[in-house]
DRENLUM-920496 format. One record per residue (C-alpha): chain; residue in one letter; x, y, z. Coordinates in Angstrom, 1 decimal, always signed. Layout:
# residues N
+------+------+--------+--------+--------+
! unit ! code !     c1 !     c2 !     c3 !
+------+------+--------+--------+--------+
!    A !    a !      X !      Y !      Z !
...
+------+------+--------+--------+--------+
END
This chain:
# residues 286
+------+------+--------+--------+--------+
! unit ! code !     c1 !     c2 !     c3 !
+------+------+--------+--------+--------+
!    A !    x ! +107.6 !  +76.5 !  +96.5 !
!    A !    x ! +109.3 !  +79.4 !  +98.9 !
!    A !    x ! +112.7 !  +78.5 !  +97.2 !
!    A !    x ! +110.7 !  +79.2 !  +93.7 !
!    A !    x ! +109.4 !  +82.3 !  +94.4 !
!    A !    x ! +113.0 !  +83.8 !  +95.6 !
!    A !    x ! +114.5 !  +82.9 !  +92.6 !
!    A !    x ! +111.6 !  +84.6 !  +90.4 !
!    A !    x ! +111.8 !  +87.6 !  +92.8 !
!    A !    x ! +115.7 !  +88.1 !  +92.1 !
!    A !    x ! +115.4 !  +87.3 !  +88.7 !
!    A !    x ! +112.6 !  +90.3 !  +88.4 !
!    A !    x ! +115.2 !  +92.5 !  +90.1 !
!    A !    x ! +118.2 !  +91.3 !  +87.8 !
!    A !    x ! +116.3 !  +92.5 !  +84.9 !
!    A !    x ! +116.5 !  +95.9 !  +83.7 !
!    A !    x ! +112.6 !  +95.9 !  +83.0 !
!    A !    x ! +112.2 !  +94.7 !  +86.2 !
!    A !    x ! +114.4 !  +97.1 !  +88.4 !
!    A !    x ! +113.0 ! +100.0 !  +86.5 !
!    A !    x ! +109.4 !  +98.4 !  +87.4 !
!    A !    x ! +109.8 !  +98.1 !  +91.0 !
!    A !    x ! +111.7 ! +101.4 !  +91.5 !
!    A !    x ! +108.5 ! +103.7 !  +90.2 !
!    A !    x ! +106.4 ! +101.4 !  +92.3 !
!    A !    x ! +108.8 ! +101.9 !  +95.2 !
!    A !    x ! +108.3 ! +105.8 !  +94.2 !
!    A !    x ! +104.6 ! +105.8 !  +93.7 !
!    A !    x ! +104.7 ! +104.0 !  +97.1 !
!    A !    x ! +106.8 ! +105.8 !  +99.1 !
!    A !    x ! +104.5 ! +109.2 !  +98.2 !
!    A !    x ! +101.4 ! +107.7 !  +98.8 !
!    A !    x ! +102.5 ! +106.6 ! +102.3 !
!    A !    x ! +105.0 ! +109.1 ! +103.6 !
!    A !    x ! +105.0 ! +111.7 ! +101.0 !
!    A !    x ! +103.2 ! +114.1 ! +102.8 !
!    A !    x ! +105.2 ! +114.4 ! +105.7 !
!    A !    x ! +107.9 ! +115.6 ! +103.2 !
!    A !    x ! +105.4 ! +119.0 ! +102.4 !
!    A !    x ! +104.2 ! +121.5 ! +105.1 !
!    A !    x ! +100.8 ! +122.1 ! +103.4 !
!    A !    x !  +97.7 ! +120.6 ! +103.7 !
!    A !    x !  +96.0 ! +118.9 ! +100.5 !
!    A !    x !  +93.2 ! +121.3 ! +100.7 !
!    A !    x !  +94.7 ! +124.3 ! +102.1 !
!    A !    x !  +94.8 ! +127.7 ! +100.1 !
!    A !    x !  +97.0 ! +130.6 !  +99.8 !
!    A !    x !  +94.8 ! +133.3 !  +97.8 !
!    A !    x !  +98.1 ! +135.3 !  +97.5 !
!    A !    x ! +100.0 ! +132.4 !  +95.9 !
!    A !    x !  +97.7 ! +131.8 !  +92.8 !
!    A !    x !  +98.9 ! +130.1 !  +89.9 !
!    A !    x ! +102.6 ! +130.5 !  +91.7 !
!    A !    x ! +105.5 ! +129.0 !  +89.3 !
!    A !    x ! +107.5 ! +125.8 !  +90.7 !
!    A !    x ! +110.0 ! +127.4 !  +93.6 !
!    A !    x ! +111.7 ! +126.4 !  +96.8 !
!    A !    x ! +108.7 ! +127.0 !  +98.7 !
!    A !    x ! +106.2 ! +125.2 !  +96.1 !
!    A !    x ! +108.1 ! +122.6 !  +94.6 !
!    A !    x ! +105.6 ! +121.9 !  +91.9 !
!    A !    x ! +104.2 ! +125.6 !  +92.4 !
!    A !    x ! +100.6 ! +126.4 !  +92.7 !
!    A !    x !  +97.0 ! +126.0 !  +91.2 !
!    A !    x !  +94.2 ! +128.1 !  +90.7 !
!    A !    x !  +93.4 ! +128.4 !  +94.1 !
!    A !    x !  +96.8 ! +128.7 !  +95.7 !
!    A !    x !  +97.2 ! +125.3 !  +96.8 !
!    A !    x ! +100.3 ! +123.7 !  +96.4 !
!    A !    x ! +100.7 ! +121.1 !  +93.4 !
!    A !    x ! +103.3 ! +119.2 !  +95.0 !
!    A !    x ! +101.1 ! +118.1 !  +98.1 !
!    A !    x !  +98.3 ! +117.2 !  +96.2 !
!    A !    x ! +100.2 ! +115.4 !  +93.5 !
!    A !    x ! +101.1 ! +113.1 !  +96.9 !
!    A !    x !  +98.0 ! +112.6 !  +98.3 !
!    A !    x !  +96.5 ! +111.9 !  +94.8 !
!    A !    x !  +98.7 ! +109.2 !  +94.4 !
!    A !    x !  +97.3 ! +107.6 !  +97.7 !
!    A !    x !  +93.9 ! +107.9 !  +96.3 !
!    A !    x !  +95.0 ! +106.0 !  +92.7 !
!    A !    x !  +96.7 ! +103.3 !  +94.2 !
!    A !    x !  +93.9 ! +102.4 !  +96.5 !
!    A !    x !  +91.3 ! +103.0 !  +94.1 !
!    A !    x !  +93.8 ! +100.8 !  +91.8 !
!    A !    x !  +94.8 !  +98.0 !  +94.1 !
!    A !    x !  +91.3 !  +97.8 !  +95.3 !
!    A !    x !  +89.3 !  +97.4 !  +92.7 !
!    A !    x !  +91.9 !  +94.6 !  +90.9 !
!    A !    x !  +91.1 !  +93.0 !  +94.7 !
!    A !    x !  +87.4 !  +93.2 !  +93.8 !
!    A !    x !  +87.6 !  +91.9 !  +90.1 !
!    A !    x !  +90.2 !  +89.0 !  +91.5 !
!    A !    x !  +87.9 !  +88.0 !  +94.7 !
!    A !    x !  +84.7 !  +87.3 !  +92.4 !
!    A !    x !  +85.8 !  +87.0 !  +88.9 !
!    A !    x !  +88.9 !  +84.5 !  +90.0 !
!    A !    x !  +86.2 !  +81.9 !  +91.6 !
!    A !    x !  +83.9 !  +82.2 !  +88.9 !
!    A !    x !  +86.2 !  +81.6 !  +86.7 !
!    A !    x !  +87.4 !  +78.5 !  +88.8 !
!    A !    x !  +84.2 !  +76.9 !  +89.0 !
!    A !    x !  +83.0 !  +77.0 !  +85.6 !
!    A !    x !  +86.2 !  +75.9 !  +84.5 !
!    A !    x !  +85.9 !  +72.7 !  +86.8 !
!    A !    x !  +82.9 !  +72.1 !  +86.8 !
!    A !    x !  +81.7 !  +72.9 !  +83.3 !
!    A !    x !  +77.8 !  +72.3 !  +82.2 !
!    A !    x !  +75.5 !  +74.5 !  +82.6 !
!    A !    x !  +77.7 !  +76.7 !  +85.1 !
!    A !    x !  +80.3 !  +77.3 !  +82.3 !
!    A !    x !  +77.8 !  +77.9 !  +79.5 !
!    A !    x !  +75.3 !  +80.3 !  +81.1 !
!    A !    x !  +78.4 !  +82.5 !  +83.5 !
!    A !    x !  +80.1 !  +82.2 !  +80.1 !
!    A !    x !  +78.0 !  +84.2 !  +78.6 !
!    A !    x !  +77.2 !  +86.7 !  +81.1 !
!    A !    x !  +80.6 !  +87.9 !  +81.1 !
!    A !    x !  +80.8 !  +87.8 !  +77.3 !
!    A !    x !  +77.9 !  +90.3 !  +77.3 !
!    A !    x !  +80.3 !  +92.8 !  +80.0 !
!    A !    x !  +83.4 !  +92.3 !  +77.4 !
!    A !    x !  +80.8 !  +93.0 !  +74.4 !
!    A !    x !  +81.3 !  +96.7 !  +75.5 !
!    A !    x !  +84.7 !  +98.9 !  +75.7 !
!    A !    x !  +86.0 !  +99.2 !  +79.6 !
!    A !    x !  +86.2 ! +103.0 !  +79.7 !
!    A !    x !  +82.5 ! +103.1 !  +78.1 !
!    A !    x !  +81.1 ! +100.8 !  +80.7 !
!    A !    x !  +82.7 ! +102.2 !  +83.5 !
!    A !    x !  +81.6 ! +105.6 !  +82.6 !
!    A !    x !  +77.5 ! +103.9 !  +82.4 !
!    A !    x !  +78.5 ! +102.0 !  +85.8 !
!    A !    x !  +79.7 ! +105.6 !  +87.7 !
!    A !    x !  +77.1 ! +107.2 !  +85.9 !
!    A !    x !  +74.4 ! +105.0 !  +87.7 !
!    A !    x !  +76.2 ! +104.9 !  +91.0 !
!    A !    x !  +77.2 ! +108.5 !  +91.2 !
!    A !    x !  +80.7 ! +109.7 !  +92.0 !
!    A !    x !  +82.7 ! +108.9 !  +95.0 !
!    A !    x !  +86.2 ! +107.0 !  +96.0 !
!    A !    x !  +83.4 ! +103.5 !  +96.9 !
!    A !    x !  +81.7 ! +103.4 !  +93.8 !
!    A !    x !  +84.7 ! +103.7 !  +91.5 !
!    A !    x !  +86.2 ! +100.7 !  +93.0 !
!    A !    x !  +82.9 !  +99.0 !  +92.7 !
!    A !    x !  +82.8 ! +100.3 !  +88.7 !
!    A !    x !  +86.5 !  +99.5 !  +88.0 !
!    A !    x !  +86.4 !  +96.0 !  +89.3 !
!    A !    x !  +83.3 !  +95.0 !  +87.6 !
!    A !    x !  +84.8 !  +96.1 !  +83.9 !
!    A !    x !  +87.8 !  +94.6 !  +85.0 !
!    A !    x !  +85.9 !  +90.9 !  +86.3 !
!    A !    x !  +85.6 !  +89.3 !  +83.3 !
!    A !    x !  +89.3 !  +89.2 !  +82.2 !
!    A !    x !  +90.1 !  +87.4 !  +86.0 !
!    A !    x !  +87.4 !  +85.2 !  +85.3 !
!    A !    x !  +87.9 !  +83.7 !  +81.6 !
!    A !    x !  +91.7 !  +83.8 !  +82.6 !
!    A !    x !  +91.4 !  +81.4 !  +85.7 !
!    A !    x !  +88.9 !  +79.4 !  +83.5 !
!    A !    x !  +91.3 !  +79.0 !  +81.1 !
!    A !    x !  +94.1 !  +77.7 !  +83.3 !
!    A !    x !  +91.7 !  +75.5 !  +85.2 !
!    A !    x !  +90.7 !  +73.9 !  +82.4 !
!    A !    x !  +94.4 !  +73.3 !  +81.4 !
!    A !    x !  +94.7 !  +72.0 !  +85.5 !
!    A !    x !  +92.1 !  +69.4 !  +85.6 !
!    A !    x !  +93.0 !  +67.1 !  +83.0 !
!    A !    x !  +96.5 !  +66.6 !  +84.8 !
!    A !    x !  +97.6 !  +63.6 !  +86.6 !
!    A !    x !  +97.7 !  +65.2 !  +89.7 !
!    A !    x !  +94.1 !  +66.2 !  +89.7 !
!    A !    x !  +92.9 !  +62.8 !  +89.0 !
!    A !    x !  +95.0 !  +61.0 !  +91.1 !
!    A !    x !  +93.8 !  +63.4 !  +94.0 !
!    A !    x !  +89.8 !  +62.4 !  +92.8 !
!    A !    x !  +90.7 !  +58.8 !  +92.9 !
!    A !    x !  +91.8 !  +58.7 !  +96.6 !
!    A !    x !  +88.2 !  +60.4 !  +97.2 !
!    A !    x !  +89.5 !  +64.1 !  +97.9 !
!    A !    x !  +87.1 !  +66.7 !  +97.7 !
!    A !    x !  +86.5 !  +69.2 !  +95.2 !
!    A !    x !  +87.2 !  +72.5 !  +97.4 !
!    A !    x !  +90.3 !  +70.5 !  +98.8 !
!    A !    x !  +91.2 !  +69.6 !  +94.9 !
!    A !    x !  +90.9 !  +73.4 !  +93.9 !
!    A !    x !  +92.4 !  +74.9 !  +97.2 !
!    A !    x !  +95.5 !  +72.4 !  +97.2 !
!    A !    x !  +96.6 !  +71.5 !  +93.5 !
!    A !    x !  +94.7 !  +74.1 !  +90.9 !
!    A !    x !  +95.0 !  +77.4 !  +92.7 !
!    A !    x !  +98.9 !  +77.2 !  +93.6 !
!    A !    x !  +99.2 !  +77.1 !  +90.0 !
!    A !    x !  +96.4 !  +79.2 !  +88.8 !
!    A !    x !  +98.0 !  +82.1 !  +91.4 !
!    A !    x ! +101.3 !  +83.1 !  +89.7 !
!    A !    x !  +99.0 !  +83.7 !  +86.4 !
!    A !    x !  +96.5 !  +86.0 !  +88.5 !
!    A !    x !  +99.4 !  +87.7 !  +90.1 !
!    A !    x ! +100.7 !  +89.2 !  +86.7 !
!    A !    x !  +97.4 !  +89.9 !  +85.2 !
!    A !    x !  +96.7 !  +91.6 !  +88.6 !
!    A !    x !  +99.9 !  +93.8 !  +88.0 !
!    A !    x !  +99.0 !  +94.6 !  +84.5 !
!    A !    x !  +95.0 !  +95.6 !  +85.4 !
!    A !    x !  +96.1 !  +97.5 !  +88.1 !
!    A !    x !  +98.0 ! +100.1 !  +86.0 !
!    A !    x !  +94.5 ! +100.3 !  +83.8 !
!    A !    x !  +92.8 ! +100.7 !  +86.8 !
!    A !    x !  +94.8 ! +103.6 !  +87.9 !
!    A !    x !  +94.2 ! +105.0 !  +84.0 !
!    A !    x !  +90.7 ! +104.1 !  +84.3 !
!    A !    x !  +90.2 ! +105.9 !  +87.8 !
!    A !    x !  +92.3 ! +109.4 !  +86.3 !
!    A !    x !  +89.8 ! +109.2 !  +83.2 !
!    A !    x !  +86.6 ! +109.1 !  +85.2 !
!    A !    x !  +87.8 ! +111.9 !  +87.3 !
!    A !    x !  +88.6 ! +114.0 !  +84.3 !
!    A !    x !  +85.3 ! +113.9 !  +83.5 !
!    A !    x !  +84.1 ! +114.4 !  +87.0 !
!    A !    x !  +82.7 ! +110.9 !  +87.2 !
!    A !    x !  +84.9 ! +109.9 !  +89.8 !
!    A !    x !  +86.7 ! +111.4 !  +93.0 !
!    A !    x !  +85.8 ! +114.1 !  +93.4 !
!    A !    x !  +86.8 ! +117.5 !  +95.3 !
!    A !    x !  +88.4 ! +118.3 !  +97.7 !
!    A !    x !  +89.7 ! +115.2 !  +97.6 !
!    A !    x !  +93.1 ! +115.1 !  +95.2 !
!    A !    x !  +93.3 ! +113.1 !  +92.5 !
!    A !    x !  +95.9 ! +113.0 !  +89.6 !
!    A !    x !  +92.8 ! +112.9 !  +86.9 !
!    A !    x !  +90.9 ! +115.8 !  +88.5 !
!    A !    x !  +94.0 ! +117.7 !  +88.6 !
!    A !    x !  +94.7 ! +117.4 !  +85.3 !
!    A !    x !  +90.6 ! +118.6 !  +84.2 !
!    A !    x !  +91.1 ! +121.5 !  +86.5 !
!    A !    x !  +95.1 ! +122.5 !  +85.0 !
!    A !    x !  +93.3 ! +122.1 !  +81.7 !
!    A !    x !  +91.8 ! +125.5 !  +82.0 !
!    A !    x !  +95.1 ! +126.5 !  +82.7 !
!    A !    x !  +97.7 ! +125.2 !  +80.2 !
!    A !    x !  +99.2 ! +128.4 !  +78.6 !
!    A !    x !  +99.5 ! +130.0 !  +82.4 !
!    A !    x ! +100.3 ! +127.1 !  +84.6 !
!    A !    x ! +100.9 ! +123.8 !  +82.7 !
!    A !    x ! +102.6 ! +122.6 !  +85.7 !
!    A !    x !  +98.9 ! +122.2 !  +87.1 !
!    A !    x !  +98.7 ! +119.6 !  +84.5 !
!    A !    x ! +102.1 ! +118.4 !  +83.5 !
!    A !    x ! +102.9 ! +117.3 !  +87.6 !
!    A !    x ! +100.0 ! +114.7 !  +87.9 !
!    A !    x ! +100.6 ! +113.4 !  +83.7 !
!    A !    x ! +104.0 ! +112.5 !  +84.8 !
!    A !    x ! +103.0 ! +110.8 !  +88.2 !
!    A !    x ! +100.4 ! +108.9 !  +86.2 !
!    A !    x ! +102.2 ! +107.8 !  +83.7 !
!    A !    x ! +105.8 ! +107.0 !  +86.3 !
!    A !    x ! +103.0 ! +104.3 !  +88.5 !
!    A !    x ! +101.4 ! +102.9 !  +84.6 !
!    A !    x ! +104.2 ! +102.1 !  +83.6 !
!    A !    x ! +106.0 ! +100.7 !  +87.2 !
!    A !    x ! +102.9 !  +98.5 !  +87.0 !
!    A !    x ! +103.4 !  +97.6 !  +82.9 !
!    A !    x ! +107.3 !  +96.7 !  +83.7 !
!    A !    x ! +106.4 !  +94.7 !  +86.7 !
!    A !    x ! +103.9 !  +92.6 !  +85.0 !
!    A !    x ! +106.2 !  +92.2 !  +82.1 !
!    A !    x ! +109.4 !  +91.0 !  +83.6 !
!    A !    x ! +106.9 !  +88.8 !  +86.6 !
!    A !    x ! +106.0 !  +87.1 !  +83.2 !
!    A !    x ! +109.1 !  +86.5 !  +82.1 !
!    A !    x ! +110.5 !  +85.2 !  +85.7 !
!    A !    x ! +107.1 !  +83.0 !  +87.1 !
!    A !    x ! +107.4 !  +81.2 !  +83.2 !
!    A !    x ! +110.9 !  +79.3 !  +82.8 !
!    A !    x ! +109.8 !  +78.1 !  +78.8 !
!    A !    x ! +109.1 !  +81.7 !  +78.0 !
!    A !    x ! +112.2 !  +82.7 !  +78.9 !
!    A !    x ! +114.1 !  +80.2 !  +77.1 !
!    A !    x ! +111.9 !  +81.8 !  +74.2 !
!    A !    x ! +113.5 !  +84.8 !  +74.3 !
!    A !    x ! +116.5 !  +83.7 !  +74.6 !
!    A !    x ! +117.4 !  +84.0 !  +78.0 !
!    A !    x ! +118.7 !  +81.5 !  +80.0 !
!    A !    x ! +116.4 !  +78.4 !  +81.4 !
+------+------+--------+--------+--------+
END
């Protein structure tokens, strides 16, 4: 299994899809963790005699409306995405994944009525519902997570259903019932192994919407909110200021939309290296 994974991970990095992927990650990364040490300011500090200041040597990404410097807080916002990012995937993978598992396995009445539950969240558009969810929880760095992760549940769920379903019909599964092995020790040894790679690229994939997600519901002030920098509440606030200052807005745009698409290339190019027959569909070589 350790020997699999190795050779996945180098063919990710041997593809162009993939080296592009993991080196805006390794960007989006590297400023969320040790950015700031690279900037003297503060995320919150202002300079009322540096308003609206154009990119320079002192303000690498110049200024905003309140003198603060766009460069620092383009940093720290990127902190605040990927944790609101990773962390509500985590959330959607830690209850929608076992849902999904169970009703999958187990089928009856536990498939049919969870089933439909979750049909009911996907009756609605993400963004829509995750507006109505922040709406009713209010605005803050918690509730997002909690709003992102519940729109983003149901895909987890009916995606480890599907591959359970797939799972339990094997030979392996029913060999491991007919020596009298459990069903946690049946899902925790032989379905989940298996079942893990899938999550893993999905997970990639969601995350980048998550990050989208989280910048919309800040531009409309349903998410973080100030002082606290974030790329989407950046861009609402250089709005105002596009003719003037469209680095305000243009900065945080391009930070988004480097980490969406790290995350989109990653997933892609995991998919193509955790599933041998697909590559051989495109032609690659088994």
């Amino acid at each position: 299994m350790r020997t699999r994974r190795r050779a996945a991970l180098r063919r990710l990095a041997a593809t162009p899809r993939g080296a592009i992927g993991v080196a805006f990650l390794a960007a989006a990364l590297f400023a969320a963790s040790v950015g700031q040490s690279l900037t003297p300011y503060g995320a919150t500090s202002q300079n009322l005699d540096e308003i609206l200041a154009p990119p320079t040597g002192a303000h690498w990404f110049g200024t905003d409306d309140l003198g603060r410097d766009v460069f620092t807080r383009t940093v720290f916002g990127a902190r605040t995405s990927l944790l609101v990012g990773v962390g509500s995937v985590g959330v959607a993978v830690a209850v929608g994944a076992p849902i999904g598992m169970a009703a999958g396995y187990y089928r009856g009445a536990l498939d049919e009525v969870s089933m439909r539950i979750l049909d009911g969240f996907l009756a609605f558009p993400a963004l829509i519902l995750a507006i109505a969810i922040s709406a009713a929880l209010g605005p803050g760095p918690g509730n997002v997570v909690v709003a992102i992760g519940t729109v983003t549940l149901p895909v987890f769920a009916r995606l480890a259903r599907g591959q359970v379903l797939a799972l339990r019909e094997q030979d392996m599964v029913a060999a491991a019932r007919a020596v009298g092995l459990r069903d946690g020790r049946i899902l925790s040894r032989y379905i989940l192994p298996n079942v893990a790679s899938v999550l893993v690229i999905q997970g990639a994939l969601s995350t980048g919407l998550a990050i989208l997600t989280e910048a919309g519901l800040s531009f409309l002030g349903l998410g973080i909110q100030p002082p606290i920098p974030s790329w989407g509440s950046m861009i609402e606030v250089g709005r105002g200021y596009l003719e003037r200052a469209p680095w305000m807005s243009i900065f945080p745009g391009i930070a988004i939309l480097v980490t969406v698409f790290g995350f989109n290339f990653t997933a892609d190019s995991l998919l193509d290296a955790l599933d041998p027959r697909l590559r051989r569909g495109r032609g690659a070589e088994p």
